[in-house]
Phi, psi and omega in degrees: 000326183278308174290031188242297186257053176244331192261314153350290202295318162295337178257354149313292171305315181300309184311277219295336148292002180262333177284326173292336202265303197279000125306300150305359138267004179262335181269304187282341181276357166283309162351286163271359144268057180295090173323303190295316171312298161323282213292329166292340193293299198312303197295299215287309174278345191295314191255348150306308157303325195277326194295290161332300204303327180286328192295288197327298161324280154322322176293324167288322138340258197303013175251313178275318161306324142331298198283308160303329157302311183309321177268359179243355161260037176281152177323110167229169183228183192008259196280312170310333164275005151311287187312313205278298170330305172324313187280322161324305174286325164290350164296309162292294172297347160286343186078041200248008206175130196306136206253134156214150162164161177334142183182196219210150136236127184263173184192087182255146169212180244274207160246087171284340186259090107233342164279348204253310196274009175200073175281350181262339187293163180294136161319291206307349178280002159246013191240173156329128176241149186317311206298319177287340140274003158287293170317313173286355180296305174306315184284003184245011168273343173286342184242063178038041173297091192286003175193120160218157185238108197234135166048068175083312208273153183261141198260093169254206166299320175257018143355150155214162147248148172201193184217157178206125193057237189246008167252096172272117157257129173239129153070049208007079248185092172297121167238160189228139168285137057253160164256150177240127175243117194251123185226124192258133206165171153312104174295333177284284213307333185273303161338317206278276169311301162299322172309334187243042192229220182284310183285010143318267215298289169324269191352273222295355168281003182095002183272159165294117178228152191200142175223105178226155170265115171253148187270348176190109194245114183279145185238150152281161154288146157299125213253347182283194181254124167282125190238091149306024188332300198274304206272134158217166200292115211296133184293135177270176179292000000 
C-alpha cells in the first residue's frame, strides 16, 4: 500500500519544486527589472552624451575663434587697423571675448540646513530657483553692468536662463549651486542695487549670500554658437 503512493507522492514534489524555482525566479527578476528605473538610467546617459557633445563643440568654437583672433591681430596699417580695431570692440560688446576690470562677484547657494531642519516641509522653499537668477540678472544690467557671468557661462543677448524639471540651465549649459555671478561695472552702483534687491530677499529668507567688491573681475568669452537664421544686415541706399 506504502509502495502504491509513494511514485504519485514524488511527482507531486518534483512538480511542486519546479513550480517553486520558477516563482522565485519571476520575483527577482521583477525585482531586478524596474521599467521606470532603466528608462531613468537611458534619459541619464542620453544627457550625459549630449552634454560631452555640447562641451566638445564649444570647445572647438573657442579654438577656432582663438585661432582667428591670432590672424587678426597681426601687425597691421591705416585703414585695415581701423577696420581690425573696431572688430575688437564689437567683439567685446558681443561677449565674444574674455573681459577683465572693477565689479562685484556674488555667491548665492542653496538654503540645506533649513531644509535638514524641516524635512517633512516643501523642498522648494529652500533651494535657488531660475527666477532669482533672472532677478539678479536683471537688477544688475540696471545698474549698468557691462559683462556677466554665472558659474562660468558668459551672459550675451541670446543668452537664456531657464529651468527644465529640477535643472537650471544658461546657455544650455547645466550649472548646479553654489552659483557664482561675476560682474563688471561700478562696484558701489552694482552693490547698491542688488544689495536693496533680490539678495535682500535671500537674507531675509536665510539663503547663504556673499558679495564682494573687486579691483579686478576676469569674465570668460562666450563659447556657444551664433545662429542668425532669419536676420540680415539692412543694405544702405
Amino acid at each position: 500500500m506504502k509502495q502504491k503512493w509513494l511514485l504519485p507522492l514524488t511527482i507531486v514534489c518534483i512538480i511542486s519544486s519546479f513550480s517553486l524555482a520558477f516563482q522565485l525566479k519571476i520575483l527577482n527578476y521583477s525585482s531586478n527589472s524596474n521599467p521606470l528605473s532603466e528608462k531613468n538610467t537611458n534619459l541619464v546617459t542620453i544627457i550625459n552624451d549630449l552634454e560631452a557633445e555640447i562641451k566638445e563643440q564649444e570647445n572647438q568654437i573657442e579654438k577656432i575663434r582663438n585661432d582667428l583672433s591670432t590672424l587678426q591681430n597681426q601687425q597691421v596699417e591705416g585703414e585695415l587697423q581701423e577696420l581690425q580695431d573696431e572688430l575688437q570692440k564689437v567683439k567685446i560688446l558681443s561677449g565674444l571675448t574674455p573681459v577683465s576690470g572693477k565689479g562685484i562677484v556674488i555667491t548665492v547657494d542653496d538654503y540645506s540646513q533649513g531644509l535638514q531642519a524641516n524635512p517633512n516641509d516643501d523642498p522648494n522653499k529652500y533651494i535657488i530657483h531660475y527666477e532669482n537668477l533672472l532677478n539678479i540678472v536683471s537688477e544688475l544690467k540696471v545698474g549698468g553692468a557691462e559683462a556677466i557671468s554665472i558659474n562660468d557661462q558668459r551672459l550675451i543677448t541670446t543668452s537664456e536662463i531657464r529651468c527644465v524639471g529640477n535643472v537650471i540651465l544658461v546657455n544650455t549649459t547645466r550649472i548646479a549651486p553654489p552659483f557664482e555671478v561675476r560682474v563688471i561695472g561700478s562696484p558701489k552702483i552694482l552693490a547698491e542695487i542688488i544689495n536693496n534687491g533680490e539678495l535682500e530677499i535671500l537674507r531675509t529668507s536665510n539663503f547663504p549670500v556673499t558679495l564682494e567688491e573687486q579691483n579686478e573681475v576676469i569674465i570668460p568669452a562666450y563659447k556657444g554658437e551664433l545662429q542668425f537664421n532669419y536676420s540680415q544686415a539692412v543694405k544702405g541706399d
